[in-house]
C-alpha positions as CSV (number, residue, x, y, z in Angstrom):
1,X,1.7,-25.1,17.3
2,X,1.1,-21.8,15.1
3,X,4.8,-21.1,16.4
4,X,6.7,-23.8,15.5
5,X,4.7,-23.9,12.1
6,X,5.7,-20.6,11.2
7,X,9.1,-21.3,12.4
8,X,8.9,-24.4,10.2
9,X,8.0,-22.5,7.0
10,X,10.6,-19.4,7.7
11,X,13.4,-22.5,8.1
12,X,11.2,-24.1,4.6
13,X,11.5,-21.0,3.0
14,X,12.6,-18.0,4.2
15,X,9.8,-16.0,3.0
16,X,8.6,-14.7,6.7
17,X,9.9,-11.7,8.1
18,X,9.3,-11.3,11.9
19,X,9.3,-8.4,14.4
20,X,9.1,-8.0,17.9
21,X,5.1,-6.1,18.4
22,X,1.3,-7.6,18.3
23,X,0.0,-7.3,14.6
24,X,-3.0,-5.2,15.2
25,X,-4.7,-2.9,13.4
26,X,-3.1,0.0,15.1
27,X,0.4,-1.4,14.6
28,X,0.2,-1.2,11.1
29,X,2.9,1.7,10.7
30,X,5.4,-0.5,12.6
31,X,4.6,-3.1,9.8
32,X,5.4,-0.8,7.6
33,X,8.4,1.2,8.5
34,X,9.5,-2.5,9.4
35,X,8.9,-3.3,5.6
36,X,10.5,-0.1,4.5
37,X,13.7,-1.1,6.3
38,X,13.6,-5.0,5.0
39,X,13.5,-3.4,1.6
40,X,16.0,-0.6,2.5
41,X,18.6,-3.3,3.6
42,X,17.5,-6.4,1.4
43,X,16.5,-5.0,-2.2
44,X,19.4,-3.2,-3.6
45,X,18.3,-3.9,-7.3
46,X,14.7,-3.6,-7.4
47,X,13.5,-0.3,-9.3
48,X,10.1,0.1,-7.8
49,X,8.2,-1.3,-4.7
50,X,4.5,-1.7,-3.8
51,X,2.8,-2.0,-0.5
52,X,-0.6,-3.2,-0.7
53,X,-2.9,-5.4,1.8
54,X,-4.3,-8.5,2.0
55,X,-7.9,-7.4,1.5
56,X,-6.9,-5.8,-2.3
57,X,-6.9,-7.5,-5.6
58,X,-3.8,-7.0,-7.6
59,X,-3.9,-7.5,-11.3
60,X,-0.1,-8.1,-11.8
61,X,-0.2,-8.1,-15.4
62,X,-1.3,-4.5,-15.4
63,X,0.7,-3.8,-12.6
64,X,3.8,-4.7,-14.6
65,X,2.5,-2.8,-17.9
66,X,2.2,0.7,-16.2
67,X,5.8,0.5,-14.4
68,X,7.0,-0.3,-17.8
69,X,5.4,2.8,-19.6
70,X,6.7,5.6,-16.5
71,X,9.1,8.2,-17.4
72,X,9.8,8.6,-13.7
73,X,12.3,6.0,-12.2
74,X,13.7,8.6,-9.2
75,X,11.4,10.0,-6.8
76,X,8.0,8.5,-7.8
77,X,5.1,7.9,-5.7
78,X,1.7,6.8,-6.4
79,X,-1.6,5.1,-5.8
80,X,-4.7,6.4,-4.6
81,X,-4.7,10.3,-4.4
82,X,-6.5,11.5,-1.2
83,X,-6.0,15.2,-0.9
84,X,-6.8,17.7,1.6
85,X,-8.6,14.8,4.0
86,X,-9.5,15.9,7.0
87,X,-8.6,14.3,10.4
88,X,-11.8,12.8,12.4
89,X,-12.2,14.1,15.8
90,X,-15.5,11.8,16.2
91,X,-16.5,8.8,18.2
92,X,-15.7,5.8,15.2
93,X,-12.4,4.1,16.7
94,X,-11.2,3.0,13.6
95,X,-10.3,6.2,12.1
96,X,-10.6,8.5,15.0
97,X,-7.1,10.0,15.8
98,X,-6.3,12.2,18.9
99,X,-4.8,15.8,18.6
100,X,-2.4,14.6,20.8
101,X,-1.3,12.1,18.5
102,X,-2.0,14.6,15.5
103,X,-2.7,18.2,15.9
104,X,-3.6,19.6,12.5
105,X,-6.4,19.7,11.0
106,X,-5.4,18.5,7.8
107,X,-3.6,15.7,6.3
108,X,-0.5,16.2,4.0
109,X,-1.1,14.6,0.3
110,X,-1.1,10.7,0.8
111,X,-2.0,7.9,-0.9
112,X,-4.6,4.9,0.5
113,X,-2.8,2.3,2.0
114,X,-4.7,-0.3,-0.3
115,X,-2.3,-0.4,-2.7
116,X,0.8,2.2,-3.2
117,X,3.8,2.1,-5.7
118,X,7.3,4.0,-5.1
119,X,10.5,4.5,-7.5
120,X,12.7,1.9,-5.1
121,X,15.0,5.3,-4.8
122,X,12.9,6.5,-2.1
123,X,12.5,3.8,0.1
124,X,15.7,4.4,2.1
125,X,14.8,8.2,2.1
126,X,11.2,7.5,3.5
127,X,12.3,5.3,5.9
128,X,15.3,7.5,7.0
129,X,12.2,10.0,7.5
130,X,10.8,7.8,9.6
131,X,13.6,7.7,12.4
132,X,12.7,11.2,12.6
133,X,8.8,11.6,12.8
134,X,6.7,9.7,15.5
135,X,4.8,7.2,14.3
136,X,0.7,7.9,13.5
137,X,-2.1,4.7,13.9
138,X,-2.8,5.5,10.0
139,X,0.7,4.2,8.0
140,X,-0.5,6.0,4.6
141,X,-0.8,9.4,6.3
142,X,2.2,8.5,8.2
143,X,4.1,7.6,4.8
144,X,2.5,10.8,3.6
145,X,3.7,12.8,6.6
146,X,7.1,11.5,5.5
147,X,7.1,12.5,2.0
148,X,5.5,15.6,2.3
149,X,8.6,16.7,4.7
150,X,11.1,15.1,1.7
151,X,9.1,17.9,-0.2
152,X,8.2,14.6,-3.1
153,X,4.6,15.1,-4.9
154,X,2.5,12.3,-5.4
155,X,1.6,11.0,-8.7
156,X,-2.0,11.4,-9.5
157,X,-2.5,8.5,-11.9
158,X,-4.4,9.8,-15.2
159,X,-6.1,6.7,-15.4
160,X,-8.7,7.1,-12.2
161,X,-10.2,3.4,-12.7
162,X,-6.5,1.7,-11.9
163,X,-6.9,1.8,-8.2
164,X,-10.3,1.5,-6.4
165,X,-11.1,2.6,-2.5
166,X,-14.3,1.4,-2.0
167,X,-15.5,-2.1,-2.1
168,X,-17.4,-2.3,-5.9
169,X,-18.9,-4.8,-8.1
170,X,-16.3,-5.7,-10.4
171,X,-16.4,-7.8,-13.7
172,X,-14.3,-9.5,-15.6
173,X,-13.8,-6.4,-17.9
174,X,-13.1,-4.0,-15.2
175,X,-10.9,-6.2,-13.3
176,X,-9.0,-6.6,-16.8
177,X,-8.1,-2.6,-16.7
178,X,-7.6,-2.3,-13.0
179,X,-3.9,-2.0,-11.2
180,X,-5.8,-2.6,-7.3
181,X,-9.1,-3.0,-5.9
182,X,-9.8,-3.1,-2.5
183,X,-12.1,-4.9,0.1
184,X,-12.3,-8.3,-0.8
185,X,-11.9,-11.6,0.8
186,X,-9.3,-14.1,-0.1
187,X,-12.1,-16.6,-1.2
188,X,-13.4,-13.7,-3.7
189,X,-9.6,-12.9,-4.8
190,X,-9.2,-16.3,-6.2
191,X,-12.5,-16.4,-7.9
192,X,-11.5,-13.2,-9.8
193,X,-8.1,-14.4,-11.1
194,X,-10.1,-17.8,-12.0
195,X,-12.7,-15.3,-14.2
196,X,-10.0,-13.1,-15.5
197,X,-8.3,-16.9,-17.1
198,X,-11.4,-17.6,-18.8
199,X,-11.7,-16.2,-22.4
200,X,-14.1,-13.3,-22.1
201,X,-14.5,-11.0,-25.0
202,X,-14.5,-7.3,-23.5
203,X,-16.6,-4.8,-25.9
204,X,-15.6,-1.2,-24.0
C-alpha cells in the first residue's frame, strides 16, 4: 500500500524523486550525490541550492534575505564550519568510520550536513567530483572531500547564530535571526513557525 501511495502522489505531483538503494542512515551520500545530479540535470536557472534535513528548522525568510545580500554568486559554499574534525576510531556506530573506508586522520573543511548552501555553479562540479572519489557513510565530509579536491574554501558565515548544531532551546526571538536549527521533530517545527506568526515584540 505505501507503494502504490507513493506512486500515486509522484503520478499526483511529480514532486518524488526515486532511486534504486534502502534509505538508511548510512546511505545518506547516495541520497545526496543522487540529489546533486537531480539538480545538475533539472535546475539550469536556479542561482543557489541548499541541502538540509528533515530534523532542521529552516527560517525561509532569512534564508532568502542573506542569499540576497552575498557578493559571491560563483563558487560559494556555506553553512556550518567544522574545521580540523577529527575522524572517530571508537566503539559509537553512528559516527565511527573505518580506516579502511577513511585513512586520515583528519577531515578536509566541511560544513554539517544540517543545513548547507552552494552558488548553483558548483553543483555540477561537486557532483562531477563525486564520479571520482568513493563514497564515505558521512555525505558532509564526503561533500567536503569533494570540494577540498576542487581547491573551493568554505564560507564561514560572520553571523555564528544563523546555523545551529546542537539541539537548543529556541524562542521566538532567536528563531527570528536564525537561517537553520537542527534536531527537532516535525511536531516541534510546526509549533515554531505557528510562534514566529504571532506578533511578538523582540527587545535584543
Amino acid at each position: 500500500m505505501l507503494a502504490l501511495s507513493l506512486e500515486d502522489e509522484h503520478l499526483l505531483y511529480g514532486d518524488i524523486i526515486r532511486q534504486d538503494f534502502l534509505d538508511t542512515y548510512n546511505n545518506l551520500t547516495l541520497k545526496t550525490i543522487m540529489a546533486f545530479r537531480w539538480v545538475t540535470e533539472f535546475c539550469p536557472n536556479a542561482k543557489y541550492v541548499m541541502k538540509t534535513d528533515t530534523d532542521v528548522f529552516i527560517n525561509t525568510g532569512n534564508l532568502v534575505k542573506y542569499l540576497l545580500n552575498l557578493n559571491h554568486s560563483e563558487k560559494f559554499f556555506t553553512g556550518y564550519p567544522l574545521i580540523d574534525n577529527y575522524s572517530y576510531r571508537g566503539f559509537y556506530q553512528k559516527t565511527h568510520i573505518s580506516y579502511q573506508e577513511y585513512p586520515f586522520k583528519v577531515f578536509p573543511p566541511y560544513c554539517s550536513g544540517l543545513g548547507y548552501i552552494m552558488s548553483r555553479d558548483l553543483v555540477p562540479r561537486i557532483y562531477e567530483m563525486m564520479g571520482h572519489v568513493k563514497p564515505i557513510k558521512f555525505e558532509d565530509v564526503y561533500v567536503g572531500i569533494c570540494l577540498n579536491l576542487l581547491k573551493v574554501n568554505i564560507h564561514i558565515p560572520e553571523d555564528t547564530n544563523l546555523f545551529f548544531l546542537y539541539r537548543i532551546h529556541l524562542d521566538v526571538c532567536q528563531l527570528r535571526r536564525v537561517i537553520a536549527a537542527h534536531g527537532f521533530s516535525s511536531k516541534e517545527i510546526i509549533t515554531f513557525w505557528q510562534v514566529m506568526l504571532r506578533n511578538t515584540t523582540c527587545h535584543y
